[in-house]
C-alpha positions as CSV (number, residue, x, y, z in Angstrom):
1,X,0.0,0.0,0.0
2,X,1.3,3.0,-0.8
3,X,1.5,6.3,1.6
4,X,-0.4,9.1,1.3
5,X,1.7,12.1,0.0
6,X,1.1,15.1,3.0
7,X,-0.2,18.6,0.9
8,X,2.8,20.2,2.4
9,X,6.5,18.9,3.3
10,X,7.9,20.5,6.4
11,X,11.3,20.7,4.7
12,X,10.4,22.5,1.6
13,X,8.5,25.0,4.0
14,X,11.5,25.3,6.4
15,X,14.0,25.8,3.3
16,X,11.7,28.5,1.7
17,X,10.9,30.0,5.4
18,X,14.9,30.2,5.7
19,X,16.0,31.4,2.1
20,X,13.0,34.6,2.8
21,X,14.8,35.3,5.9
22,X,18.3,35.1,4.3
23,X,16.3,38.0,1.7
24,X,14.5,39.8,4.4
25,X,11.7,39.1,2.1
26,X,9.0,36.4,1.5
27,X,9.7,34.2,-1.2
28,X,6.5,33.2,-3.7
29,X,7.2,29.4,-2.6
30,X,7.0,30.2,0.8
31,X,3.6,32.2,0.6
32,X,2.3,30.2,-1.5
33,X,3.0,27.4,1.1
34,X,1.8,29.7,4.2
35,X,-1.4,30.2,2.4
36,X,-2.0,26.6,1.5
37,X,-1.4,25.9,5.2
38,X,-3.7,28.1,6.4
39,X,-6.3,27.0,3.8
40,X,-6.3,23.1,4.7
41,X,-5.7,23.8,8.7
42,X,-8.7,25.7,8.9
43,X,-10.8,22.6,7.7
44,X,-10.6,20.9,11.1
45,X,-12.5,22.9,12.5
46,X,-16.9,24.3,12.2
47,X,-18.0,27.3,11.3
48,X,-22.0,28.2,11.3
49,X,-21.5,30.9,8.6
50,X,-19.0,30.3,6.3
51,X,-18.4,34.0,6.1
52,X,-17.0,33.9,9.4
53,X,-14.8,30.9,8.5
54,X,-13.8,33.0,5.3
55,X,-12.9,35.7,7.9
56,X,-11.0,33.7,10.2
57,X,-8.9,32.2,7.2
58,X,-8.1,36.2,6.3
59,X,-7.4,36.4,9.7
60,X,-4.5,33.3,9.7
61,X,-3.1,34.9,6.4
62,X,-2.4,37.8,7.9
63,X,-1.2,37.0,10.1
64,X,1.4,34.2,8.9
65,X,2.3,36.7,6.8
66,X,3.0,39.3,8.9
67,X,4.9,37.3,11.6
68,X,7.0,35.0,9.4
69,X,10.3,36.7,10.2
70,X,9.9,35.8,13.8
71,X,10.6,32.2,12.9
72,X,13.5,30.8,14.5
73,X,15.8,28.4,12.3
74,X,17.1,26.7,14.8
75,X,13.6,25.1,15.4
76,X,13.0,22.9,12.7
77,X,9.6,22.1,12.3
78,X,8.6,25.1,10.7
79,X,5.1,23.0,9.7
80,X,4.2,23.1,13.6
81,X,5.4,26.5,14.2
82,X,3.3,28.2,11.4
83,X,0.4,26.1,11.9
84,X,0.1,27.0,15.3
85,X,-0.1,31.0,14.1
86,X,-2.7,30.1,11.9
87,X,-4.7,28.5,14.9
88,X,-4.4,31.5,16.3
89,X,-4.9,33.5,13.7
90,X,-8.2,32.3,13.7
91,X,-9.1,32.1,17.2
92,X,-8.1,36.3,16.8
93,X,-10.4,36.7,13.7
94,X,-13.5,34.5,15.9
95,X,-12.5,37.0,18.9
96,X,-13.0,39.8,16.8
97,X,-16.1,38.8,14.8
98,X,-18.0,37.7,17.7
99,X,-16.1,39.8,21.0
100,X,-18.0,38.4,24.2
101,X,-16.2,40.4,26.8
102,X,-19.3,42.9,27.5
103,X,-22.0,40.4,26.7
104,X,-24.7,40.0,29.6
105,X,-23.4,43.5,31.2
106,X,-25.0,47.0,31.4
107,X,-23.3,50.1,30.9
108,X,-22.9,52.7,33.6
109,X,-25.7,54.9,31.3
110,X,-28.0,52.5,31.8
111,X,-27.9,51.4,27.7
112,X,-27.3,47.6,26.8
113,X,-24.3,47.3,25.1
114,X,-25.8,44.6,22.6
C-alpha cells in the first residue's frame, strides 16, 4: 500500500521560510505554502457561517504573513510553528467577529451594550 503524500513537506516550507529570511523578504514558494497551510488547517474545525470561517482564514493569512520573520531556524519544524499561528490566527479573527467580553453586562448609562 502506498503512503499518502502530505499537501505540504515540512522541509520544503522550512528551506523556503529560511531562504526569505536570508532575503529579508518572502519568497512566492513560501507564501504560497503559508497560504495553502492556512487554507487546509482551517478545515478541522466548524463554522456556522462560512463568512466567518472565510474571515477567520483572512485572519490566519495575515497573520502568517506578517509574523514569518519571527521564525526561529534553529527550530525545525517550521510546519508546527506556522500552523500554530494560523490556529491563532483564527481564534483572533473569531475573537473579533464575535467579541463576548461585555455580553450579559450593562453600561454605567444605563444602555445595553448589545
Amino acid at each position: 500500500m502506498a503512503r499518502k503524500k502530505n499537501y505540504l513537506n515540512n522541509r520544503d516550507l522550512y528551506d523556503q521560510i529560511v531562504l526569505s529570511k536570508e532575503q529579508d523578504k518572502l519568497t512566492p514558494d513560501a507564501e504560497r505554502m503559508l497560504i495553502l497551510l492556512a487554507e487546509r488547517a482551517i478545515n478541522r474545525m466548524r463554522y456556522l457561517n462560512e463568512d466567518d470561517r472565510l474571515d477567520c482564514l483572512q485572519f490566519a493569512i495575515l497573520d502568517l504573513l506578517k509574523y514569518w520573520k519571527n521564525f526561529n531556524p534553529k527550530y525545525t519544524n517550521a510546519f508546527a510553528y506556522f500552523t500554530e499561528i494560523a490556529k491563532r490566527g483564527y481564534a483572533k479573527g473569531w475573537n473579533k467577529i464575535h467579541p463576548t467580553k461585555y455580553k450579559g453586562t450593562v453600561s454605567i448609562s444605563g444602555g445595553n451594550p448589545d
